[in-house]
Residue, then its C-alpha position, 0 to 999 in steps of 0.5 A: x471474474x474469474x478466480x487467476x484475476x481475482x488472485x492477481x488482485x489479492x496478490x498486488x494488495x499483499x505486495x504493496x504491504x511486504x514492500x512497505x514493511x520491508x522498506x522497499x520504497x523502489x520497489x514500491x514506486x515500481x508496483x505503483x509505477x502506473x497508478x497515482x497513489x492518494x494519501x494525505x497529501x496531494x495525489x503522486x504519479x510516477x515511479x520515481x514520485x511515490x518512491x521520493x513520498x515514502x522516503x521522504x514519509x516513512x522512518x526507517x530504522x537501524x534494520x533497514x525497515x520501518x518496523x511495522x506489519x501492515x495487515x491488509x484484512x476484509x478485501x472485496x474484489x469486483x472486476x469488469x473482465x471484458x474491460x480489463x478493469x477492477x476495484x478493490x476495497x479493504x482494510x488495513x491495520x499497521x502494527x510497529x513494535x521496537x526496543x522500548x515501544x511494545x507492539x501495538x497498533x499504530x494505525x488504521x484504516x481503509x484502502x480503495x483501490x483500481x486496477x488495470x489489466x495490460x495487454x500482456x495479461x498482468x493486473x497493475x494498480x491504476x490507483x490506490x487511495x489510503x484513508x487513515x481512519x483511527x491513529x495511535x502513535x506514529x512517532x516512529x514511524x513518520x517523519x513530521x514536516 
């Protein structure tokens, strides 16, 4: 794999999380625009759908954001560069601090990834799956059906 489409991977991992943290949820829908996001609920396709899941998921408070840091650590990156294809494995961490809730870590867990490369030589994510491994407090932070 060559060292640019590895960094374009890094890159879009490093993306989705200042999207999230920055509560950017249309922003977010277009990076996942070609991908189907699976979290803990049914697998979501489509700009629009993943921008309505996180909307409809995510408090966001008087700042505009969730409050949260999202770090995204122990990426592996393996890509086929004839087929235009690659997958990606890390972990993730989500800290939330807000007035009377100190920092900390609200949750944990893993991200596995696959990405596509177009024909005009940009890399999108064909599929991102979050699985949350350890969870603290997210009573700030989701809403509850």
């Amino acid at each position: 794999m060559t060292a640019s489409a590895h960094r374009a991977v890094e890159n879009l991992i490093a993306r989705y999380a200042e999207l999230v943290d920055d509560g950017d949820f249309a922003g977010l829908g277009a990076l996942l625009a070609d991908a189907t996001f699976i979290g803990s609920g049914e697998p979501v396709r489509g700009s629009a759908a993943i921008e309505r899941v996180f909307r409809d998921t995510v408090i966001v408070h008087a700042d505009g954001t969730p409050r949260t840091q999202h770090v995204t650590t122990n990426t592996a990156v393996d890509a086929d560069e004839r087929a235009g294809t690659a997958t990606a494995r890390s972990y993730v961490t989500v800290l939330q601090a807000l007035p009377g809730f100190p920092l900390q870590p609200i949750a944990a867990g893993r991200y596995h990834d696959r990405f596509r490369r177009h024909d005009d030589g940009r890399w999108h994510f064909a599929e991102r799956r979050v699985r949350i491994t350890l969870l603290g407090d997210v009573s700030r932070h989701l809403r509850t059906p």
